[in-house]
C-alpha positions as CSV (number, residue, x, y, z in Angstrom):
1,X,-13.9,-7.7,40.1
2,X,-13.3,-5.6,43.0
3,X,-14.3,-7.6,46.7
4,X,-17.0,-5.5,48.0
5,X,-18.0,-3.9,45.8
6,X,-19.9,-5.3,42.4
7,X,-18.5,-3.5,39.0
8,X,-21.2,-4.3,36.3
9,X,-19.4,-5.5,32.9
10,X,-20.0,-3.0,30.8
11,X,-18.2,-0.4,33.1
12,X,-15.2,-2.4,33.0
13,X,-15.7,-2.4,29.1
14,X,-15.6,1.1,28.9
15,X,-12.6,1.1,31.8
16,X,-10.8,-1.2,29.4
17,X,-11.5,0.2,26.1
18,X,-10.7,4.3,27.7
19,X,-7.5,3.0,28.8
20,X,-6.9,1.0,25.3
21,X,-7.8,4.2,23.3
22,X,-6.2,6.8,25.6
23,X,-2.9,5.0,25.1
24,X,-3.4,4.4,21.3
25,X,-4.4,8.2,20.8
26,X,-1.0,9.7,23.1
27,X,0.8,7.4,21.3
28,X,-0.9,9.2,17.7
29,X,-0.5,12.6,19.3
30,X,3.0,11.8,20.1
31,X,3.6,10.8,16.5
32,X,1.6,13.3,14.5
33,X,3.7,16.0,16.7
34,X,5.6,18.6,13.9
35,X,9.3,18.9,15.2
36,X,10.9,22.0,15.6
37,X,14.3,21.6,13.0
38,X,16.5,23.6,13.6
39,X,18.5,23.6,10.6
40,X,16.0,25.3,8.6
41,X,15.5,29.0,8.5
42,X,14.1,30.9,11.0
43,X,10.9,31.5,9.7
44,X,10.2,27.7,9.1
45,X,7.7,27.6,12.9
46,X,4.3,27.9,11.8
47,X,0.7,26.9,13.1
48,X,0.7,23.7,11.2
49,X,0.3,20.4,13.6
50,X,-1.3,17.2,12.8
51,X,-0.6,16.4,15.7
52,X,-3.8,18.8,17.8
53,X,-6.5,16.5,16.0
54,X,-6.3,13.5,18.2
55,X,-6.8,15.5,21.3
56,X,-10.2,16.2,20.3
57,X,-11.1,12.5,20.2
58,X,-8.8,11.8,23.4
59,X,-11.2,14.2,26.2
60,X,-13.7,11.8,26.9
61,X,-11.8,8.2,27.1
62,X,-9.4,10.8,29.1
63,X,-12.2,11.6,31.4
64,X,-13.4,8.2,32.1
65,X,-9.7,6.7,32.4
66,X,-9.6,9.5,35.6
67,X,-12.6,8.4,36.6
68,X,-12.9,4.9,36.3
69,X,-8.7,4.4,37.7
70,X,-9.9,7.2,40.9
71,X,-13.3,4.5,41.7
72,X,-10.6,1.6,41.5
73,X,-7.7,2.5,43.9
74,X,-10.0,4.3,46.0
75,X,-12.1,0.9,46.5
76,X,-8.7,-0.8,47.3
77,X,-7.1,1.8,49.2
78,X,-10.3,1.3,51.6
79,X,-9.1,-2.2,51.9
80,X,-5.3,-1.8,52.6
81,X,-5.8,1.6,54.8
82,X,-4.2,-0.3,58.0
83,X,-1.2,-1.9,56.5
84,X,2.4,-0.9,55.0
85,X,1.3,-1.6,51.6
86,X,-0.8,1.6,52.0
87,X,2.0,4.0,52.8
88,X,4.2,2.4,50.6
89,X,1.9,2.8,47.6
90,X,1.4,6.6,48.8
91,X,5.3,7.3,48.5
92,X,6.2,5.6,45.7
93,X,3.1,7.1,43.6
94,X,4.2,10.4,44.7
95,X,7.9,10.0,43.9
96,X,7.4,8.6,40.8
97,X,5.0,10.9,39.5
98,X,7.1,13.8,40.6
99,X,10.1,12.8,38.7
100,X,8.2,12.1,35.5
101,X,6.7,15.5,35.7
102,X,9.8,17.1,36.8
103,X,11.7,15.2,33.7
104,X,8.9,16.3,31.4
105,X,9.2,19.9,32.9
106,X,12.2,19.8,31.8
107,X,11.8,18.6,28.7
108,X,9.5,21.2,27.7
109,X,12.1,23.8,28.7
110,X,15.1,22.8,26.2
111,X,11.8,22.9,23.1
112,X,11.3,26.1,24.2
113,X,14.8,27.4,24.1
114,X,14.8,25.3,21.0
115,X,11.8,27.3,19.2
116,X,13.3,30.4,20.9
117,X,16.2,30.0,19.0
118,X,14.9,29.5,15.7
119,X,12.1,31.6,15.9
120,X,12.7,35.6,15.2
121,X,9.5,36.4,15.4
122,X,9.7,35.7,19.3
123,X,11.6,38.5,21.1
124,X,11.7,37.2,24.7
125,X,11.4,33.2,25.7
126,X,8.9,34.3,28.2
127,X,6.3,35.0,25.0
128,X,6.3,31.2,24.4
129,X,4.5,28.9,26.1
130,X,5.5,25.6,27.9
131,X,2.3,23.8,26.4
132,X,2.1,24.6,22.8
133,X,1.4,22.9,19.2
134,X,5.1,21.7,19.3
135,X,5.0,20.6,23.0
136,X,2.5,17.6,22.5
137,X,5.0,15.2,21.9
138,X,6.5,16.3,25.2
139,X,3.0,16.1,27.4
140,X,0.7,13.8,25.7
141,X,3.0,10.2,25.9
142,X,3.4,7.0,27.8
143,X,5.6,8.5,30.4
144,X,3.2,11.5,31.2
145,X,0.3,9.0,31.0
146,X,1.6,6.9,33.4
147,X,2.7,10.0,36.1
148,X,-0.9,11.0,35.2
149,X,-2.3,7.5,36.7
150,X,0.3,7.4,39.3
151,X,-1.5,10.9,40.5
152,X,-4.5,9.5,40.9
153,X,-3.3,6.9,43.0
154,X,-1.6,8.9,45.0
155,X,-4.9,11.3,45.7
156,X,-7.3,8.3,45.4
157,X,-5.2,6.5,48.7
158,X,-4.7,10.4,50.1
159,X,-8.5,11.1,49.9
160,X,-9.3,7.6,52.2
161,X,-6.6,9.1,54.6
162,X,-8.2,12.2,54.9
163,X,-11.9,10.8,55.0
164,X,-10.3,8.2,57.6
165,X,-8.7,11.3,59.8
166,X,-11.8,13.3,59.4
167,X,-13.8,10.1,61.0
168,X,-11.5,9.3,64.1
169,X,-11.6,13.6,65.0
170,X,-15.4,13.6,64.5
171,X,-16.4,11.0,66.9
């Protein structure tokens, strides 16, 4: 329970079980995801992916995971504005999430020279998208989960900054 504030069970039940599911269904998504082989012949890529059903199911425990992790570190962000904890949490949030994304960014670059080379249909690498039905294996898993929660922290703790600045300039 957070001090201060009084979270009623249920909420944390559906906190708990969002973040339970969300993992379980990135971790589906990740595994459902059709590779892109490259010894086969070119005109193997097709629209074919197990892997885009569990993002239907994944939205709303997505949604409330945001939510519910945003209400969390903002209530404790209050609490630790004043001390080195505070900025520390605020730079290592947005470090780490930055090299996740800029690893996964990169990631998504060498499957799309990949498909770009086995796919003749495709005349410039331009024409394929960085998010795409072989792609989900590359955004939807633990490591881009956890630089999507490290993202919230860092604009849950930026937000109480802001509202803090906007206070002391007002008066």
């Amino acid at each position: 329970m957070i001090r201060g504030e009084k979270v009623s069970k249920l909420s944390l039940f559906f906190y708990s079980l969002s973040v339970v599911v969300t993992i379980i269904i990135c971790y589906l998504i990740n595994y459902l995801t059709e590779p892109v082989l490259a010894e086969n012949s070119k005109s193997n890529i097709s629209n074919g992916n197990p892997g885009l059903f569990p993002l239907i199911f994944l939205t709303p425990f997505l949604l409330i995971l945001i939510v519910g992790t945003f209400k969390v570190t903002y209530t404790f962000a209050k609490r630790t504005l004043q001390t080195i904890q505070f900025k520390i949490i605020i730079v290592f949030s947005l470090i780490v999430s930055s090299i996740i994304y800029f690893f996964t960014f990169k990631e998504a670059q060498k499957l799309r020279l990949l498909i770009f080379d086995n796919n003749d249909s495709v005349t410039k690498i331009d024409e394929i998208p960085l998010l795409n039905i072989y792609s989900n294996s590359t955004f939807f898993n633990g490591w881009t989960l956890i630089a999507l929660l490290f993202t919230i922290i860092f604009i849950a703790h930026c937000s109480v900054l802001m509202k803090q600045k906007i206070r002391k300039y007002t008066k």
